[in-house]
MARKOL-870775 format. One record per residue (C-alpha): residue number from 1; residue in three letters; x, z, y. Coordinates in nm, 2 decimals. Each point is the difference from the previous one (the first is absolute). Last residue first. Layout:
# MARKOL-870775
<rec><pos>NUM</pos><code>Ala</code><x>X</x><z>Z</z><y>Y</y></rec>
...
//
This chain:
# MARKOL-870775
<rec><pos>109</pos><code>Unk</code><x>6.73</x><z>-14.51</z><y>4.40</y></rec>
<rec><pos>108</pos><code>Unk</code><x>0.35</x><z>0.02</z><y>0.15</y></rec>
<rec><pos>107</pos><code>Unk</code><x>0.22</x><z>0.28</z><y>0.20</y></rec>
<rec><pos>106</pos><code>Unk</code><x>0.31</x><z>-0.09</z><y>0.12</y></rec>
<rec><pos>105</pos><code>Unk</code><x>0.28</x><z>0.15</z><y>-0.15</y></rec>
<rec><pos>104</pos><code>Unk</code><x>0.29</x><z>-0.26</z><y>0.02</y></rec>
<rec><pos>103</pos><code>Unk</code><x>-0.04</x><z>-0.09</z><y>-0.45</y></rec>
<rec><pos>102</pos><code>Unk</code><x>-0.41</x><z>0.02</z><y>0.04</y></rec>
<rec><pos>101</pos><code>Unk</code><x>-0.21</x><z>0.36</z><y>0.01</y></rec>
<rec><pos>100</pos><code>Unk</code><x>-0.24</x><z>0.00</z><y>-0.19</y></rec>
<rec><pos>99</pos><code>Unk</code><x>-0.39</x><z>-0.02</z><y>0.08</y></rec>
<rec><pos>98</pos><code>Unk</code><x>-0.37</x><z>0.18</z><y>-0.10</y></rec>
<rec><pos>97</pos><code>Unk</code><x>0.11</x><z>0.15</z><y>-0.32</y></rec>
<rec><pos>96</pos><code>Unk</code><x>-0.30</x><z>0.23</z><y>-0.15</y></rec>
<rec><pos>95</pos><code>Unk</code><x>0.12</x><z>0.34</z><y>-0.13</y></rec>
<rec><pos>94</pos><code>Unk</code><x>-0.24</x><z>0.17</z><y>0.26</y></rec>
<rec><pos>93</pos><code>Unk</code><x>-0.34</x><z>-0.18</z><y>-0.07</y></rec>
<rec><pos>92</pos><code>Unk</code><x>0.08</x><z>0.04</z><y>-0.38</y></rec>
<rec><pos>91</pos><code>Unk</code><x>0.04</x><z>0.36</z><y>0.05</y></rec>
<rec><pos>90</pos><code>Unk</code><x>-0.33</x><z>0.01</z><y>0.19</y></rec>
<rec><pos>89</pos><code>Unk</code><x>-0.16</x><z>-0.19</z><y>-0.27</y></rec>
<rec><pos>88</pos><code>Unk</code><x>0.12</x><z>0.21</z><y>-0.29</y></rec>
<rec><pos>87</pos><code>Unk</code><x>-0.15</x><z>0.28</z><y>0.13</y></rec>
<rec><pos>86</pos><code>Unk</code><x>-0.32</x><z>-0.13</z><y>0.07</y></rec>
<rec><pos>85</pos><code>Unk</code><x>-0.03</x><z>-0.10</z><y>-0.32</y></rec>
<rec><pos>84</pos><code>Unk</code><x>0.12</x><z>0.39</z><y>-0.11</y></rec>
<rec><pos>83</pos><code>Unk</code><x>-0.29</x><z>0.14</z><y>0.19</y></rec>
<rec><pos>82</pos><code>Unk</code><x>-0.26</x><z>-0.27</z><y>-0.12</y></rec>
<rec><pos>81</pos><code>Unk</code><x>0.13</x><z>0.08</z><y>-0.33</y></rec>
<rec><pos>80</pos><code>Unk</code><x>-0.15</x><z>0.42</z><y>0.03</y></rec>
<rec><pos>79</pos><code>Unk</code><x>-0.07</x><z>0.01</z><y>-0.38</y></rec>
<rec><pos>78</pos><code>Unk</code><x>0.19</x><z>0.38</z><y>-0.09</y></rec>
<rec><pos>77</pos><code>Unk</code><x>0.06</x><z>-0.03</z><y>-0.33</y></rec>
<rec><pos>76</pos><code>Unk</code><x>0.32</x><z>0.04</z><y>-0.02</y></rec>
<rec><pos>75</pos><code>Unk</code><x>0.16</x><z>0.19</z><y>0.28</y></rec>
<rec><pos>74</pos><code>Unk</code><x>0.13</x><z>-0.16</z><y>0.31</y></rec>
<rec><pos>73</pos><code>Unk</code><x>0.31</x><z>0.13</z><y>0.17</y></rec>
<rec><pos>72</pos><code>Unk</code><x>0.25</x><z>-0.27</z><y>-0.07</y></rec>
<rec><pos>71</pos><code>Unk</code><x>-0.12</x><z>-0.23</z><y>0.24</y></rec>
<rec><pos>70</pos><code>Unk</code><x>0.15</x><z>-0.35</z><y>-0.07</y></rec>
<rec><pos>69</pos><code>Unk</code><x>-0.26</x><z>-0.21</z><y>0.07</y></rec>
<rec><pos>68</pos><code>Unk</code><x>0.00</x><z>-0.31</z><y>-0.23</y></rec>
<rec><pos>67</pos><code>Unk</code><x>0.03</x><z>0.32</z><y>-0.30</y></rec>
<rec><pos>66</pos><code>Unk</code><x>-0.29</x><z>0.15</z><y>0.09</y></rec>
<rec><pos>65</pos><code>Unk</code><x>-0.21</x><z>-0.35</z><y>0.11</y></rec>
<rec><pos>64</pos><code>Unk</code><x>0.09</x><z>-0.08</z><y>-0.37</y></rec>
<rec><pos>63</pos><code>Unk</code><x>-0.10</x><z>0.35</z><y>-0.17</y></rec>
<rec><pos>62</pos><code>Unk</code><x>-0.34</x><z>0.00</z><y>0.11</y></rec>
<rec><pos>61</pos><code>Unk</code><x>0.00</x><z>-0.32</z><y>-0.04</y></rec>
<rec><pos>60</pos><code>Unk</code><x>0.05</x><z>0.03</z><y>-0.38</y></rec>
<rec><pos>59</pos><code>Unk</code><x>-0.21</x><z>0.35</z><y>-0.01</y></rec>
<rec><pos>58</pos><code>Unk</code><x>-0.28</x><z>-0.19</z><y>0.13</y></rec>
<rec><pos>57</pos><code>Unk</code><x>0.06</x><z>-0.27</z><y>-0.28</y></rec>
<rec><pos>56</pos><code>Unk</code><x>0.01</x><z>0.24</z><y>-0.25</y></rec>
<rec><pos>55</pos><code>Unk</code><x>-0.28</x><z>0.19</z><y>0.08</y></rec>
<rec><pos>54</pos><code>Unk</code><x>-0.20</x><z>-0.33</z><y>-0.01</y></rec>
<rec><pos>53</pos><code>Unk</code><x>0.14</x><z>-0.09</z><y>-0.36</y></rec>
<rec><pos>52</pos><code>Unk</code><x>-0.09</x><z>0.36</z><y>-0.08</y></rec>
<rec><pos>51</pos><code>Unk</code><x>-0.39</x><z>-0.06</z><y>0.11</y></rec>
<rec><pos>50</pos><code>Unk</code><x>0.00</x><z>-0.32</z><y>-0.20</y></rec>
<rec><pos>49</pos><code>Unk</code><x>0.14</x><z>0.13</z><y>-0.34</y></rec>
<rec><pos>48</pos><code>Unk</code><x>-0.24</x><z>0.28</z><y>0.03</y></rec>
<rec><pos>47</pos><code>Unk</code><x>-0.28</x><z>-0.28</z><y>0.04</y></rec>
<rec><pos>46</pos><code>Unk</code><x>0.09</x><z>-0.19</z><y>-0.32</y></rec>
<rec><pos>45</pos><code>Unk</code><x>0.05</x><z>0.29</z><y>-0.18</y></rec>
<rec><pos>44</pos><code>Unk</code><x>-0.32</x><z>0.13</z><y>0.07</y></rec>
<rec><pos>43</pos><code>Unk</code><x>-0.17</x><z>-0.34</z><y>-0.09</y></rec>
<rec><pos>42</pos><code>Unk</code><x>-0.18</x><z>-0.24</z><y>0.17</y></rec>
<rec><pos>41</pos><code>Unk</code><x>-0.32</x><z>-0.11</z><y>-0.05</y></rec>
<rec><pos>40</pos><code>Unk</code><x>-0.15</x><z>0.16</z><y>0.25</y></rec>
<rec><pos>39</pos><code>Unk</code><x>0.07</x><z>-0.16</z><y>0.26</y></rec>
<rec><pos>38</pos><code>Unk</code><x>0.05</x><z>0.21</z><y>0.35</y></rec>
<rec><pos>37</pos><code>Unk</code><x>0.26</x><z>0.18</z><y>-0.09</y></rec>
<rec><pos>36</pos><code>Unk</code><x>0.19</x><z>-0.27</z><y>-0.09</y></rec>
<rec><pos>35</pos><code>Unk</code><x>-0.10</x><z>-0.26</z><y>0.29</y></rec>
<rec><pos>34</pos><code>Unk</code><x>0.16</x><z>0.31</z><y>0.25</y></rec>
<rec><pos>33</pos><code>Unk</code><x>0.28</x><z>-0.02</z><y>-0.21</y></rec>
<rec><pos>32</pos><code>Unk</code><x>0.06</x><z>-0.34</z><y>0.03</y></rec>
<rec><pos>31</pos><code>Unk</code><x>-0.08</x><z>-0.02</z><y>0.34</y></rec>
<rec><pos>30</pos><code>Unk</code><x>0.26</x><z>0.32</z><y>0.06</y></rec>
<rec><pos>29</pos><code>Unk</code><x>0.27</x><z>-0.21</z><y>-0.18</y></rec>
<rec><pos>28</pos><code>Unk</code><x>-0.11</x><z>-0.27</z><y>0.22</y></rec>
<rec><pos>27</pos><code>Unk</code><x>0.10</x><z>0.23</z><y>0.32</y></rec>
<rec><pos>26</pos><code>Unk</code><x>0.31</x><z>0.12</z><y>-0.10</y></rec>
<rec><pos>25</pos><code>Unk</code><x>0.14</x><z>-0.36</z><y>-0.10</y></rec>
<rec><pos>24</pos><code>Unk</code><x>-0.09</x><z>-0.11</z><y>0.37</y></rec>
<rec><pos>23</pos><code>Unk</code><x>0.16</x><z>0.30</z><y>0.18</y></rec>
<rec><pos>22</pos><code>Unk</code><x>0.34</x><z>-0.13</z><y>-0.20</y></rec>
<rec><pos>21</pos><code>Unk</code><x>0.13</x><z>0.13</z><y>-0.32</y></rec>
<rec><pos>20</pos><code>Unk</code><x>0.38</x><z>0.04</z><y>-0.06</y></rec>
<rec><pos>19</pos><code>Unk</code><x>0.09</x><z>-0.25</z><y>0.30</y></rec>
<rec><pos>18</pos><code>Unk</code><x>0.27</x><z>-0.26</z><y>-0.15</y></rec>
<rec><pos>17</pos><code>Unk</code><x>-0.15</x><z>-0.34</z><y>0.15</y></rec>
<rec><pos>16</pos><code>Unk</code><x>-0.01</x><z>0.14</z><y>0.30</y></rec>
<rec><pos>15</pos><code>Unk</code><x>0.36</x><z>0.16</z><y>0.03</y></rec>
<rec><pos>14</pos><code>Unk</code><x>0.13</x><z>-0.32</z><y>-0.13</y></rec>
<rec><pos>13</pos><code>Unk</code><x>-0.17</x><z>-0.23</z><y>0.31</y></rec>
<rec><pos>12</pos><code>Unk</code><x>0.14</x><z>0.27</z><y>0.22</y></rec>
<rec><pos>11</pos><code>Unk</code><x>0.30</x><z>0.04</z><y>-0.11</y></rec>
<rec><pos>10</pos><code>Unk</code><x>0.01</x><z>-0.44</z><y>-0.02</y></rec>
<rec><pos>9</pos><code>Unk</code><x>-0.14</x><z>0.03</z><y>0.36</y></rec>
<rec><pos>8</pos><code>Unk</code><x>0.28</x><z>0.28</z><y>0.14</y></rec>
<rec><pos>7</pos><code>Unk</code><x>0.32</x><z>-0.21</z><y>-0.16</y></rec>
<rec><pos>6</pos><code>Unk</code><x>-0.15</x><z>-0.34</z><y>0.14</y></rec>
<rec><pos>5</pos><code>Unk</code><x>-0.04</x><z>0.16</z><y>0.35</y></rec>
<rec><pos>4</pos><code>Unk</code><x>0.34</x><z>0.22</z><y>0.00</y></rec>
<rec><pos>3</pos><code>Unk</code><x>0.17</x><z>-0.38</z><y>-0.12</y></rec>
<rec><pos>2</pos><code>Unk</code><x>-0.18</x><z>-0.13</z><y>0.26</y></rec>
<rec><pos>1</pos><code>Unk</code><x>0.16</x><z>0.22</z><y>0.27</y></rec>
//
């Protein structure tokens, strides 16, 4: 059973540090454009080049909570994440080990 535990934490440690672009990256793009278009002193280049960084990161997690879930249905472009989060979570919830059975078959924790 510790081996499971180590195994699951170091997944879940890598998984972390590997996310394509977290909620948090999303939103300080969005800052940074918001700042953009608000000073103006910046360029049009400058705030195209912001606006398609943004795309990009939605299409990123777009793409991520698609592929963590499995369904094979969605379309591109279709931004329903909080569908395929959910997903995910109720496949994690049913994949999860909760015992083995030992050498004489009796069930442990």
């Amino acid at each position: 059973m510790e081996k499971l535990n180590n195994c699951r934490r170091a997944i879940s440690q890598w998984r972390r540090e590997l996310t394509p672009y977290e909620r948090k990256t999303i939103e300080d793009i969005k800052y940074e454009l918001n700042a953009a278009l608000r000073d103006d002193s910046k360029t049009r280049e400058e705030i195209t080049d912001l606006t398609l960084r943004l795309k990009e990161a939605y299409r990123d997690e777009e793409q991520y909570w698609y592929q963590k879930s499995r369904s094979l249905w969605m379309t591109l472009g279709d931004n329903n994440s909080k569908y395929f989060h959910a997903l995910t979570n109720q496949r994690q919830v049913r994949n999860r080990i909760t015992g083995l059975h030992d050498e004489n078959g009796k069930w442990s924790i």
